[in-house]
N, CA, C and O of each residue as an XYZ file, in Angstrom:
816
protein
N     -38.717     39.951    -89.911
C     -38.694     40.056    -88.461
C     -39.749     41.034    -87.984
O     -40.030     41.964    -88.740
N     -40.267     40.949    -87.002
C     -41.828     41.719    -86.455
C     -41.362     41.260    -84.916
O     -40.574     40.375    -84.584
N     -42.048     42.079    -84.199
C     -41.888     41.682    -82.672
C     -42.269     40.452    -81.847
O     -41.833     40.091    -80.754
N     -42.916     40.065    -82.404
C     -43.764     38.820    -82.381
C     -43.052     37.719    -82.696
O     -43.079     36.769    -81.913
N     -42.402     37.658    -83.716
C     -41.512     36.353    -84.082
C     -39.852     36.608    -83.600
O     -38.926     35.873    -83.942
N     -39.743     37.646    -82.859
C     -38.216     38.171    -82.672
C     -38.055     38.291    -81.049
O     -38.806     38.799    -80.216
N     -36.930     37.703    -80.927
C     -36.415     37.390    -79.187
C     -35.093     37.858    -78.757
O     -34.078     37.596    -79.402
N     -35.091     38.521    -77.719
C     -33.294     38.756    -77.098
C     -32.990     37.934    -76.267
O     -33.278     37.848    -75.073
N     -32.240     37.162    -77.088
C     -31.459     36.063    -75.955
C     -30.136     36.590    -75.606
O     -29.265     36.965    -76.392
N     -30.082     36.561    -73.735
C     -29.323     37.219    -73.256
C     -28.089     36.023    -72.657
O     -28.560     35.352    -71.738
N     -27.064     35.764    -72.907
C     -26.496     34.426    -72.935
C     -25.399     35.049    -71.479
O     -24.567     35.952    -71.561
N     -25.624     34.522    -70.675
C     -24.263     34.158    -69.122
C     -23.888     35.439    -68.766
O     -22.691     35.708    -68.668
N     -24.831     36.355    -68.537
C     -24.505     37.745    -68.503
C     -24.685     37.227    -66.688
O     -25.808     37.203    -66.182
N     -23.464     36.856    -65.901
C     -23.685     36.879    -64.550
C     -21.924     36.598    -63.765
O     -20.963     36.343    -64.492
N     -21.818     36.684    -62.542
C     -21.223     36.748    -62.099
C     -19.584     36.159    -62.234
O     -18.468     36.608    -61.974
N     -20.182     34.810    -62.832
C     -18.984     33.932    -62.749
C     -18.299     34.187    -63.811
O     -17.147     33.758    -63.882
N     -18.851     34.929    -64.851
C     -18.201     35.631    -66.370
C     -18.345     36.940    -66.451
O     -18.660     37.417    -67.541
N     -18.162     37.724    -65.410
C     -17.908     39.030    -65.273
C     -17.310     39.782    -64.159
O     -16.419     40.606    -64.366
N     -17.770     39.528    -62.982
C     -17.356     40.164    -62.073
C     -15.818     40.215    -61.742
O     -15.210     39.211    -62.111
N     -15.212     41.002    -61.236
C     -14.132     41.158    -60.500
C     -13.525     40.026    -59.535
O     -12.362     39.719    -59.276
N     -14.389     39.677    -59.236
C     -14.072     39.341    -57.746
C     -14.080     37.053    -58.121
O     -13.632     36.063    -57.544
N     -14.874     37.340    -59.378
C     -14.297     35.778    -59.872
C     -13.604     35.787    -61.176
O     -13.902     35.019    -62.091
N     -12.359     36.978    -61.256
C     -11.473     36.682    -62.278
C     -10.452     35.420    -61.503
O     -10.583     35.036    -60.340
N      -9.622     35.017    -62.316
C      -8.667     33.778    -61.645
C      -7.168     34.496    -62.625
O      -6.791     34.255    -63.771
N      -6.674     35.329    -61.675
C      -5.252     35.888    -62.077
C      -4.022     34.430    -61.935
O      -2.876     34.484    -62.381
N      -4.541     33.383    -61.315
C      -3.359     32.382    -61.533
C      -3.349     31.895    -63.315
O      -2.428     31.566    -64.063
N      -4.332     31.992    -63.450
C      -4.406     31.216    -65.093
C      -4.517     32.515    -66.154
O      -4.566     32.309    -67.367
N      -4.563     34.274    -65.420
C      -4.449     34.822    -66.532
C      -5.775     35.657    -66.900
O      -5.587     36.754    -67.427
N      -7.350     35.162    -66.629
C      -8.420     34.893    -66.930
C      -8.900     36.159    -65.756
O      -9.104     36.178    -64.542
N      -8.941     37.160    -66.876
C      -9.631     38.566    -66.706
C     -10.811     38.890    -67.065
O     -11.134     38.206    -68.036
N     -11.766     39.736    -66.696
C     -12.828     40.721    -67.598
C     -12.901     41.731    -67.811
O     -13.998     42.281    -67.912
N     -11.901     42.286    -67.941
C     -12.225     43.535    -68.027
C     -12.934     44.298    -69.296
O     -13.504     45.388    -69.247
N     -12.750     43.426    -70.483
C     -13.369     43.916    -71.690
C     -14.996     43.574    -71.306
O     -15.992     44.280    -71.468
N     -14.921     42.821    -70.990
C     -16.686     41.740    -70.649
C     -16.800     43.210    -69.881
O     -17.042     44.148    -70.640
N     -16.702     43.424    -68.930
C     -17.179     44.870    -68.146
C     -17.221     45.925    -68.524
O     -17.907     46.816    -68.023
N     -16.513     46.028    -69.461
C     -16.375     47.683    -70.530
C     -17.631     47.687    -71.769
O     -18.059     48.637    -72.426
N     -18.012     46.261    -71.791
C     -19.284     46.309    -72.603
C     -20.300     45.910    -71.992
O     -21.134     45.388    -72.731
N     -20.698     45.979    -70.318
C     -22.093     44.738    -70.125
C     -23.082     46.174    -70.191
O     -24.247     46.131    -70.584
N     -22.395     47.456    -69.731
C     -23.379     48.690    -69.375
C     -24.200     48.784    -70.664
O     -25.412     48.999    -70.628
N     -23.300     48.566    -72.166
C     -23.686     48.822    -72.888
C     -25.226     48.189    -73.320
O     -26.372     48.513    -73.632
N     -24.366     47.088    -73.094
C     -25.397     45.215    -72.933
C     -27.075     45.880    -71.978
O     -28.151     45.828    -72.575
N     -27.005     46.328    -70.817
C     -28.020     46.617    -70.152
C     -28.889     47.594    -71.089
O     -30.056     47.432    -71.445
N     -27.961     48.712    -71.414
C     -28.797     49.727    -72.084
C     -29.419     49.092    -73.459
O     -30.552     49.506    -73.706
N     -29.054     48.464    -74.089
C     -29.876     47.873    -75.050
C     -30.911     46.979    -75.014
O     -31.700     46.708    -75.918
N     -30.841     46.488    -73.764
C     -31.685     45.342    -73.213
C     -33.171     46.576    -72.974
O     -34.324     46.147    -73.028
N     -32.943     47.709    -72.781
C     -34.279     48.167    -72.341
C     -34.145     48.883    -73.533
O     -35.344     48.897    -73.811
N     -33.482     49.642    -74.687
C     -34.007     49.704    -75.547
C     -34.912     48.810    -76.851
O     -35.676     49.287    -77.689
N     -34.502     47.388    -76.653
C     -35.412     46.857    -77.006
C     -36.489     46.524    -76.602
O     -37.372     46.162    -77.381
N     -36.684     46.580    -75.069
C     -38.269     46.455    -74.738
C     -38.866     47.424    -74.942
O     -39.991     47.527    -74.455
N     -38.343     48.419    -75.695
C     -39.094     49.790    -75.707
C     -39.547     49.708    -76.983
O     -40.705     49.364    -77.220
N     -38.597     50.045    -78.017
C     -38.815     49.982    -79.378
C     -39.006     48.881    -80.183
O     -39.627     49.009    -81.238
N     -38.443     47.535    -79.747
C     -39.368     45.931    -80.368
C     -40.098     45.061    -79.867
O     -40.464     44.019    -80.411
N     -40.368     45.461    -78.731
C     -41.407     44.853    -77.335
C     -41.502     43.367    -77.925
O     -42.562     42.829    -78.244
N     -40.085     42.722    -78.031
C     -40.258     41.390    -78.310
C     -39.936     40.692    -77.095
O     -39.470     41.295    -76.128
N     -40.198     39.238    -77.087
C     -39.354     38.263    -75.772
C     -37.681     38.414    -75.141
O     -36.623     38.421    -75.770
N     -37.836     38.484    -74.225
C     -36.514     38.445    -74.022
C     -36.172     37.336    -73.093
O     -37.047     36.987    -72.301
N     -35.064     36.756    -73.080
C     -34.671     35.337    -72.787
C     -33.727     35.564    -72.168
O     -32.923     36.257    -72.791
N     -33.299     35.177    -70.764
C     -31.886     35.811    -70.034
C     -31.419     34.093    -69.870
O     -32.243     33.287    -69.437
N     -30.016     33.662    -70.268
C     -29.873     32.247    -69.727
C     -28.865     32.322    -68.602
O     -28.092     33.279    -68.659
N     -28.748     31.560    -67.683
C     -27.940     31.672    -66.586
C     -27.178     30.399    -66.483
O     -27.101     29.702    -67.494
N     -26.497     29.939    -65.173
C     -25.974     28.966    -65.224
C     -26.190     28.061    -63.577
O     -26.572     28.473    -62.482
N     -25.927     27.251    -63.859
C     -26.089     26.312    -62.409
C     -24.623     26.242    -62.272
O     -23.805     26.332    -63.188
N     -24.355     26.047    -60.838
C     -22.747     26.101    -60.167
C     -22.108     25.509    -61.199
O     -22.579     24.520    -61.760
N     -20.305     26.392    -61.741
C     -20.004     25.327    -62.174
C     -19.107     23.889    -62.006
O     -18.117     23.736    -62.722
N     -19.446     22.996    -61.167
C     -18.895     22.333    -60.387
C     -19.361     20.566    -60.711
O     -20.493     20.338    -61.139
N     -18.747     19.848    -60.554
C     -18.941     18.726    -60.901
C     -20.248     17.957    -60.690
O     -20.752     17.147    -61.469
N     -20.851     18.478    -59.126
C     -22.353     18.504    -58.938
C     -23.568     18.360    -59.658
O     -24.523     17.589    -59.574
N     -23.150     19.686    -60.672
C     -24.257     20.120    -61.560
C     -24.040     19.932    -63.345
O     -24.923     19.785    -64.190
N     -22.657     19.994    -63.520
C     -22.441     19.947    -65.023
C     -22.890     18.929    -66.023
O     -23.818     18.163    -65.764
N     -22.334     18.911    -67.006
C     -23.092     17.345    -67.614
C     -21.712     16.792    -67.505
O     -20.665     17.320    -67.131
N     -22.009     15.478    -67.971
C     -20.842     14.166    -67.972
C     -19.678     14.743    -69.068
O     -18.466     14.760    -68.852
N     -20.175     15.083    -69.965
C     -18.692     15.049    -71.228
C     -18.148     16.590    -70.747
O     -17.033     16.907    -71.161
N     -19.025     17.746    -69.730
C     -17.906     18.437    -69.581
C     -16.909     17.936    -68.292
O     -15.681     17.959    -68.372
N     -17.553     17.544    -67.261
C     -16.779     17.238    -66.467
C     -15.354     16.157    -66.758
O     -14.236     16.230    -66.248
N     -15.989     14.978    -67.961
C     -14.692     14.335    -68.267
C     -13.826     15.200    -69.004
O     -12.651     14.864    -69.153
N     -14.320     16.432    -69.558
C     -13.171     17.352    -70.403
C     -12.076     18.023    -69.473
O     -10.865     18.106    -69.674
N     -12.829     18.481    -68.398
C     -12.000     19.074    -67.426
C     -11.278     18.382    -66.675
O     -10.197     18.886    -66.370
N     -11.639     16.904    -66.081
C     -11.161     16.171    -65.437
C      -9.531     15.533    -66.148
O      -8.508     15.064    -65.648
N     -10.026     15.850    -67.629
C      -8.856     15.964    -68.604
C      -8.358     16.375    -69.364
O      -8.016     15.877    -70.436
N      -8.138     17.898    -68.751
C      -7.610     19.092    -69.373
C      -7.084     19.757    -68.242
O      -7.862     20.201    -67.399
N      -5.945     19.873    -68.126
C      -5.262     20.731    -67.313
C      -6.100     22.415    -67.072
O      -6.334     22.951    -65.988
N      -6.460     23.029    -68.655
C      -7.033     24.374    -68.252
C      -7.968     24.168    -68.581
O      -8.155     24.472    -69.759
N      -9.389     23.424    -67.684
C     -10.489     22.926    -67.600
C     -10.146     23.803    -66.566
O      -9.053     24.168    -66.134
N     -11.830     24.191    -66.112
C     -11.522     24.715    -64.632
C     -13.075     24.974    -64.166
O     -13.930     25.661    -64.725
N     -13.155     24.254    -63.045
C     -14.477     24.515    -62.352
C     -14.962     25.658    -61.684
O     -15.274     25.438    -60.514
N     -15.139     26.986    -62.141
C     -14.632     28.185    -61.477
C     -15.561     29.166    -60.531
O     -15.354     30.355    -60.286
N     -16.687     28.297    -60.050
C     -17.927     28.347    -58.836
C     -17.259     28.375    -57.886
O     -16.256     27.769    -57.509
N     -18.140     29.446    -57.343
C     -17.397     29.538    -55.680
C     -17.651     28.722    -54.812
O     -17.899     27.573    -55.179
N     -17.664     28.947    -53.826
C     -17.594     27.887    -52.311
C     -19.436     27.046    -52.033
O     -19.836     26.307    -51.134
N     -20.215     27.670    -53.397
C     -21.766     27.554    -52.728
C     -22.343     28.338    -52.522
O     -23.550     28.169    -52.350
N     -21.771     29.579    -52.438
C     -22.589     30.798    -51.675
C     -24.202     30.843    -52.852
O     -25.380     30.916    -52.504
N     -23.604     30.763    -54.279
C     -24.764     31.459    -54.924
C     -24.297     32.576    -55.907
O     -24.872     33.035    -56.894
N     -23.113     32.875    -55.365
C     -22.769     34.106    -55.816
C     -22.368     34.554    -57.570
O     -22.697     35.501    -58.284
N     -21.379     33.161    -57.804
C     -21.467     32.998    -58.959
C     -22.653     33.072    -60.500
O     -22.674     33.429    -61.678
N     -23.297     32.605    -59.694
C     -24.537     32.811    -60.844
C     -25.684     33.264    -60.778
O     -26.787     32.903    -61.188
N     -25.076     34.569    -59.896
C     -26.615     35.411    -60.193
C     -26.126     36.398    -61.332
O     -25.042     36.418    -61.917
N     -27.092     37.105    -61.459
C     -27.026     38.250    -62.809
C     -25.957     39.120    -62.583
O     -25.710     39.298    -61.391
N     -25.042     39.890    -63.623
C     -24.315     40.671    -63.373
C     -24.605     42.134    -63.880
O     -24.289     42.512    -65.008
N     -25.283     42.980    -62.874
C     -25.824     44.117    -63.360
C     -27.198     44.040    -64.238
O     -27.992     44.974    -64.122
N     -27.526     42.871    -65.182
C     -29.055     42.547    -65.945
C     -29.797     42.193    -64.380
O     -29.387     41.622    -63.369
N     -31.350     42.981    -64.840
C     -31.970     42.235    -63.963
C     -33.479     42.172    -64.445
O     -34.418     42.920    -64.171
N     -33.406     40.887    -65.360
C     -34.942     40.299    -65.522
C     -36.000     40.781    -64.801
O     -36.001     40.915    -63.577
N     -37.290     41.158    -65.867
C     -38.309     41.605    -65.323
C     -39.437     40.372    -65.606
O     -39.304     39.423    -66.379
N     -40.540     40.677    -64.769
C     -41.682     39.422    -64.401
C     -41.973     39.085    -65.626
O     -42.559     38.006    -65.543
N     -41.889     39.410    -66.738
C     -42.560     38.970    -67.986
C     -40.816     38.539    -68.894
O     -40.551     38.076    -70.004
N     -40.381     38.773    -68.283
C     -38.967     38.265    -69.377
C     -38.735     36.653    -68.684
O     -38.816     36.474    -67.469
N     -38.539     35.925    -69.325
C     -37.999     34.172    -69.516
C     -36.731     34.168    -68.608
O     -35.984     35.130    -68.785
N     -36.440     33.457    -67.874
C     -34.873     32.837    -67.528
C     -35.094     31.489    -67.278
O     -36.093     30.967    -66.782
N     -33.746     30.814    -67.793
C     -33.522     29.333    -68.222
C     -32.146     29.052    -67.639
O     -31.324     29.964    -67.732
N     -31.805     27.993    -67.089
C     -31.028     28.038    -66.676
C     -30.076     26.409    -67.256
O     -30.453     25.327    -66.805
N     -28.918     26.478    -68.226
C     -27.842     25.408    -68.247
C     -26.618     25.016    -67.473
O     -26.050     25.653    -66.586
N     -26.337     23.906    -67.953
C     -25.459     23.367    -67.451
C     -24.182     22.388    -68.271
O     -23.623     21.329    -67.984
N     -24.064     23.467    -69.543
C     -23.250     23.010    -70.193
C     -23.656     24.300    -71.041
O     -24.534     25.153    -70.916
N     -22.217     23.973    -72.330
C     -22.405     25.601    -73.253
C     -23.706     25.855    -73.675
O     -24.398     26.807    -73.314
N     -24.129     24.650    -74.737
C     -25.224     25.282    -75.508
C     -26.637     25.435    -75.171
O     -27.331     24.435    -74.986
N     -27.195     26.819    -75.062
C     -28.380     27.407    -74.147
C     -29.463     26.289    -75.323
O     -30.621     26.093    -74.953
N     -29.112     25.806    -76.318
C     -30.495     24.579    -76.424
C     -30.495     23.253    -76.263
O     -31.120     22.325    -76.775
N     -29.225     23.407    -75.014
C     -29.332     21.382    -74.544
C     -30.499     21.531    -73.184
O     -30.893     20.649    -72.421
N     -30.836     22.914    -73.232
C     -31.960     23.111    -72.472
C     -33.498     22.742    -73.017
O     -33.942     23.571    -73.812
N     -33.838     22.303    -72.894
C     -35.259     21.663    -73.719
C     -36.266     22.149    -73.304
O     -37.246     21.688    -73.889
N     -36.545     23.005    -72.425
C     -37.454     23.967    -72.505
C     -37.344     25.244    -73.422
O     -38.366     25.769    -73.863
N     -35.969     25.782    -73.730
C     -35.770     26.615    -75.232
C     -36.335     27.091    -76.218
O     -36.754     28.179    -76.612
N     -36.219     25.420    -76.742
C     -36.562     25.540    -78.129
C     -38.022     25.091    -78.361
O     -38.608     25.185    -79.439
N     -38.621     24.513    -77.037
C     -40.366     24.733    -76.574
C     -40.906     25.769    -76.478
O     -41.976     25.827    -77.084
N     -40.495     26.965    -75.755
C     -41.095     28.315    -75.541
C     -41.042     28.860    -76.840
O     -42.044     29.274    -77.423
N     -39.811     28.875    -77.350
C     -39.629     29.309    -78.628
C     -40.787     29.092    -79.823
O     -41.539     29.961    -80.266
N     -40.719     27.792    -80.187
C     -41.820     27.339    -80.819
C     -43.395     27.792    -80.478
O     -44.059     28.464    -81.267
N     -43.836     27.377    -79.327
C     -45.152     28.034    -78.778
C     -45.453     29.416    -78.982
O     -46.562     29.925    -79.142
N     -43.890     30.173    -78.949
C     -44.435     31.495    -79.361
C     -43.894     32.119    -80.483
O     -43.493     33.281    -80.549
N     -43.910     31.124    -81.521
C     -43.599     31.201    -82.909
C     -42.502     32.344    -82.930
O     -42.597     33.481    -83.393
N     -41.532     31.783    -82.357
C     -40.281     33.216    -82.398
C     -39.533     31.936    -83.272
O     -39.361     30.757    -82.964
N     -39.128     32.806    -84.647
C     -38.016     32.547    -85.281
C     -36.561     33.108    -85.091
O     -35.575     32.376    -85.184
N     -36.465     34.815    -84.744
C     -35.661     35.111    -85.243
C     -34.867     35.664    -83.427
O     -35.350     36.418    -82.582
N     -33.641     34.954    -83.418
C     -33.166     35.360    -81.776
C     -31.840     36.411    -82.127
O     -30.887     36.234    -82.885
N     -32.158     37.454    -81.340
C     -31.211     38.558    -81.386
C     -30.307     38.077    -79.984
O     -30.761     37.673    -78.914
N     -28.806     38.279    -80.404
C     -27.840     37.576    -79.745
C     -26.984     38.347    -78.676
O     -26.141     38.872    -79.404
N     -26.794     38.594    -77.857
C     -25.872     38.988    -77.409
C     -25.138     38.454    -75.603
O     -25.960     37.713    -75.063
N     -24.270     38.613    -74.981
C     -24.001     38.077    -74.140
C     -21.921     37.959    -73.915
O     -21.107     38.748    -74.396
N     -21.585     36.561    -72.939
C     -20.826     35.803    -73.286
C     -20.724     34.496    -72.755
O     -21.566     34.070    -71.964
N     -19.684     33.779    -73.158
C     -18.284     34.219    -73.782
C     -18.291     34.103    -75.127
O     -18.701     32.997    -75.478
N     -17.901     35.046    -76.288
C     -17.881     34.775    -77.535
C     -18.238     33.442    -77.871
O     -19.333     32.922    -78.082
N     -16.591     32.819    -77.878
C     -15.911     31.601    -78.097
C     -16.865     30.765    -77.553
O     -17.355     29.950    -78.335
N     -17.223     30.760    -76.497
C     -17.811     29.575    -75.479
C     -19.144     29.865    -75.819
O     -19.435     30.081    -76.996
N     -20.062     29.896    -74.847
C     -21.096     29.801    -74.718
C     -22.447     30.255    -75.748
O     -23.558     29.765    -75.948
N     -21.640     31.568    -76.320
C     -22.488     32.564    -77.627
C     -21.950     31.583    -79.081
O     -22.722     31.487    -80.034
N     -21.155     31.186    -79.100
C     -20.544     30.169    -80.081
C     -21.412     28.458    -80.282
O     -21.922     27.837    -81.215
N     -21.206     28.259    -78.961
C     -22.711     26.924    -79.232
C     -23.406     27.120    -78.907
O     -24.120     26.130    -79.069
N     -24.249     28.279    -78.130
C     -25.262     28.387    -78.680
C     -26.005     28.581    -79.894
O     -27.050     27.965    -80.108
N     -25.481     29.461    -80.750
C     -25.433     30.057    -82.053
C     -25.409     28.418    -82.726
O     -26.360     27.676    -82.973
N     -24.616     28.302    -82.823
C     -24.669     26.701    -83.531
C     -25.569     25.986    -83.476
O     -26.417     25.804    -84.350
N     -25.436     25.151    -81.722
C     -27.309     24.923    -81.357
C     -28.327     25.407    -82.164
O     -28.996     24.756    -82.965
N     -28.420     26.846    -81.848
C     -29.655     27.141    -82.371
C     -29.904     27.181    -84.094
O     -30.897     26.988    -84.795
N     -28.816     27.449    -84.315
C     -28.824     26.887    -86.010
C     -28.898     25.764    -86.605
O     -29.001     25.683    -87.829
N     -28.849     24.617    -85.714
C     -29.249     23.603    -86.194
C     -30.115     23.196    -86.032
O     -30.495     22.261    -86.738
N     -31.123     23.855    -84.677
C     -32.190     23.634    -84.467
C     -32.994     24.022    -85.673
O     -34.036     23.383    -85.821
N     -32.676     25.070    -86.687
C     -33.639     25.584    -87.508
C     -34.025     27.338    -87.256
O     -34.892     27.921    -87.908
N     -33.155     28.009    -86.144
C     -33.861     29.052    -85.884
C     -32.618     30.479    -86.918
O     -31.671     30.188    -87.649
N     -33.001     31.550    -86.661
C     -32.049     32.641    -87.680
C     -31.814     33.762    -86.129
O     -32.454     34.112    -85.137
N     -30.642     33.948    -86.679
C     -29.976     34.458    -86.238
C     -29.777     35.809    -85.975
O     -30.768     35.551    -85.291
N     -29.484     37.118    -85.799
C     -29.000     38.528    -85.508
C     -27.977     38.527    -84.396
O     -28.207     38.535    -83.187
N     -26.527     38.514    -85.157
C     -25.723     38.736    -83.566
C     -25.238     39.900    -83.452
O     -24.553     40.332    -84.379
N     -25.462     40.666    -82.334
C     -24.676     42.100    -82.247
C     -23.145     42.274    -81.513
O     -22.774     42.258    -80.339
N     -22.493     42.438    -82.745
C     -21.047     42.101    -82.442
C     -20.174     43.210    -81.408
O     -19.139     42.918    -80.810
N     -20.808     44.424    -81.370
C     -20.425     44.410    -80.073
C     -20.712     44.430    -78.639
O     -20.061     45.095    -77.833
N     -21.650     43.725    -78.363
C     -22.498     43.138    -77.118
C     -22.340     41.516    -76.902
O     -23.138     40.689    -76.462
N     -20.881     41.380    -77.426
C     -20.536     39.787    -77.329
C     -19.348     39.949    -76.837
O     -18.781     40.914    -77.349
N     -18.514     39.201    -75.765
C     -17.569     39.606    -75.698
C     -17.051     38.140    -74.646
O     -17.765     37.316    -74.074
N     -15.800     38.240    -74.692
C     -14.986     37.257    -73.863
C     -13.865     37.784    -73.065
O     -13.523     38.966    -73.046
N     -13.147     36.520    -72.200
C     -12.152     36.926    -71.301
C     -10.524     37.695    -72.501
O     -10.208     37.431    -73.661
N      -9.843     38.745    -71.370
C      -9.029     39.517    -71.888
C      -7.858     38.657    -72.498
O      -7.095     39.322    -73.200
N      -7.539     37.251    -72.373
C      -6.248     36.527    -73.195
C      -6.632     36.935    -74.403
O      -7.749     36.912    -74.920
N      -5.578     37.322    -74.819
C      -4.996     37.301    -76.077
C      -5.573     36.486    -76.719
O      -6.429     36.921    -77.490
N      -5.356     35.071    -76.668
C      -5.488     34.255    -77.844
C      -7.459     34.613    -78.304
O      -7.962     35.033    -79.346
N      -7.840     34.364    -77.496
C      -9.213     34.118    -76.931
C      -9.948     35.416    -78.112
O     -10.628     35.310    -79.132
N      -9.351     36.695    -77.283
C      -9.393     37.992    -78.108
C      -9.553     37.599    -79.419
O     -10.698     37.498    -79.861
N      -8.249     37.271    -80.373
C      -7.991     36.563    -81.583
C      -9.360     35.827    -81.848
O     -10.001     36.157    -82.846
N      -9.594     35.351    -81.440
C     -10.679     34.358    -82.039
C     -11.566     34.910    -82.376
O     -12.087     34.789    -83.485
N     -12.016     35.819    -81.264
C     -13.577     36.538    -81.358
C     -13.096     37.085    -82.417
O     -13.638     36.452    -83.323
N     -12.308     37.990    -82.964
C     -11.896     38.766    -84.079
C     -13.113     37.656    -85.612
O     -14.164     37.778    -86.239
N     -11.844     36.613    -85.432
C     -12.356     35.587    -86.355
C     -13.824     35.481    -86.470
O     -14.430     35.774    -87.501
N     -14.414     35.030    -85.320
C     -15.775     34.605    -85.735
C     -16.895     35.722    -85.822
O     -18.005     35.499    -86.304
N     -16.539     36.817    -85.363
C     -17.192     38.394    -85.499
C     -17.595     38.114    -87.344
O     -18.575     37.878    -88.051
N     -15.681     38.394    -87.503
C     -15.679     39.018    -88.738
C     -16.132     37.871    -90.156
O     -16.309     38.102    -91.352
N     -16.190     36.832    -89.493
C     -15.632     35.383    -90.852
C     -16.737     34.361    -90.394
O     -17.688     34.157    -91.148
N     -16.641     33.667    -89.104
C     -17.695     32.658    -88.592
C     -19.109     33.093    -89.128
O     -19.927     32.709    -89.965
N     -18.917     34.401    -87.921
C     -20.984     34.306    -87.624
C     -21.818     34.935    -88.865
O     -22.990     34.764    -89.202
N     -20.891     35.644    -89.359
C     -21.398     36.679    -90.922
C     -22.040     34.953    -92.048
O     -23.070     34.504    -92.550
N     -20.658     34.620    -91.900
C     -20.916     33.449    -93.269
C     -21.421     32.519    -92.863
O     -21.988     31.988    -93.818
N     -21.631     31.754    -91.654
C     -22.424     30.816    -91.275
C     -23.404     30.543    -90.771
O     -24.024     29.525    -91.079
N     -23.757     31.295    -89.959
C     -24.893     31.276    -88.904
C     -25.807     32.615    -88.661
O     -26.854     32.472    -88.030
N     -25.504     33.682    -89.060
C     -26.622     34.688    -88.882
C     -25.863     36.340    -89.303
O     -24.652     36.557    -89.344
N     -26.842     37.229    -89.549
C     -26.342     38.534    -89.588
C     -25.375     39.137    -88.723
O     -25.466     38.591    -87.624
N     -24.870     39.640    -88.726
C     -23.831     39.973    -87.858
C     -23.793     41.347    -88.316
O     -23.591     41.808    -89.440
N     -24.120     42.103    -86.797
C     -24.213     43.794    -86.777
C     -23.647     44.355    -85.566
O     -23.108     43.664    -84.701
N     -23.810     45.983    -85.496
C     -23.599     46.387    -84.395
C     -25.583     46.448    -83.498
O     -26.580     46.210    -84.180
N     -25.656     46.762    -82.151
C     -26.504     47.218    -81.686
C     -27.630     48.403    -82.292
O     -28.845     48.496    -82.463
N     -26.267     49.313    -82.516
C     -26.947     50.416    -83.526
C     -27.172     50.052    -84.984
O     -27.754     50.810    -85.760
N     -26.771     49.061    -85.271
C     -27.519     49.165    -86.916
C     -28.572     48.181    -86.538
O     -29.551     48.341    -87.268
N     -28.741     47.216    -85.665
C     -29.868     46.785    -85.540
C     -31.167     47.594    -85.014
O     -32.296     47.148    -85.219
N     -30.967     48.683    -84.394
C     -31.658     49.680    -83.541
C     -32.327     50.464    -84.659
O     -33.532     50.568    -84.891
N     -31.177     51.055    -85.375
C     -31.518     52.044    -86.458
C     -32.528     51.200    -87.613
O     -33.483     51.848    -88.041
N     -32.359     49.897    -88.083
C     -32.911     49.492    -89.258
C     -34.507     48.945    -88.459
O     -35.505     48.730    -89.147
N     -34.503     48.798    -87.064
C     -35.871     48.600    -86.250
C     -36.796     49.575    -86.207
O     -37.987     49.461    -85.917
N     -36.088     50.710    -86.561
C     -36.812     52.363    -86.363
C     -37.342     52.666    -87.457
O     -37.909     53.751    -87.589
């Protein structure tokens, strides 16, 4: 890894998966952990432009609403009771950045379904600028950091996920999982799996 072939992909770090104000207390569906780690999330985001002056990649999302999604999620939700379209009224509000805020030379891409490489401009930039190796962090674990990670592993690319700059909603079960794929998934299948600081420290 060299700066040159190494990228921070910053996965749904925005409103509709963090903020306060679009948790949904009828179904349960909190952030408060997602918020107890995004400060952290920011501060590393500029320690790596400092100390690996590599690409950084912020992905966002388009409303999530039947409008914009793709076909197999909308038929998932349309048939799944805890499917849930959870964009606000239009305002916008939902998917702007939450606390990250991209600078003129950093990338943003924007999906409309989990995995940040059903985006096909991705794994183009990527290539053009011979970046192999994508440093991970974001959310939702489970969701979105989960196929992406996959995505991008099947695309051919390697991995670094920093396990604690990944994070998901406060259910329980959900919690549980991330446990799993922290400790068991992302180690044995798909890429290194560290903290921030041991990636920081072994960059130095």
């Amino acid at each position: 890894m060299n700066s040159k072939n190494t990228a921070l992909l910053v996965i749904d770090v925005v409103n509709g998966c963090c903020h306060k104000d679009c948790e949904d207390p009828e179904t349960g569906v909190y952030f408060n952990k997602i918020r107890e780690m995004v400060p952290k999330m920011v501060k590393f985001v500029d320690e790596f432009r400092k100390d690996v002056s590599g690409q950084i990649i912020f992905i966002n999302i388009t409303p999530w609403t039947k409008n914009y999604l793709s076909p197999n999620v909308i038929e998932l939700y349309d048939n799944e009771p805890k499917g849930s379209y959870y964009s606000d009224d239009g305002t916008g509000f939902s998917e702007k950045f939450y606390l990250v805020n991209p600078k003129k030379e950093d990338i943003v891409l924007t999906k409309n379904t989990y995995d940040a490489f059903a985006i096909p401009k991705l794994k183009q930039i990527l290539k053009e600028k011979n970046i192999q190796y994508l440093v991970t962090v974001g959310v939702f674990t489970d969701g979105c950091v989960l196929a992406t990670v996959c995505g991008g592993f099947q695309a051919g690319f390697n991995f670094v996920i920093l396990k604690d700059l990944i994070e998901t909603t406060d259910i329980k079960k959900r919690q549980e999982l991330q446990t799993y794929l922290i400790g068991y998934t992302f180690p044995f299948l798909y890429g290194k799996t560290i903290t921030s600081k041991e990636f920081l420290d072994s960059w130095r």
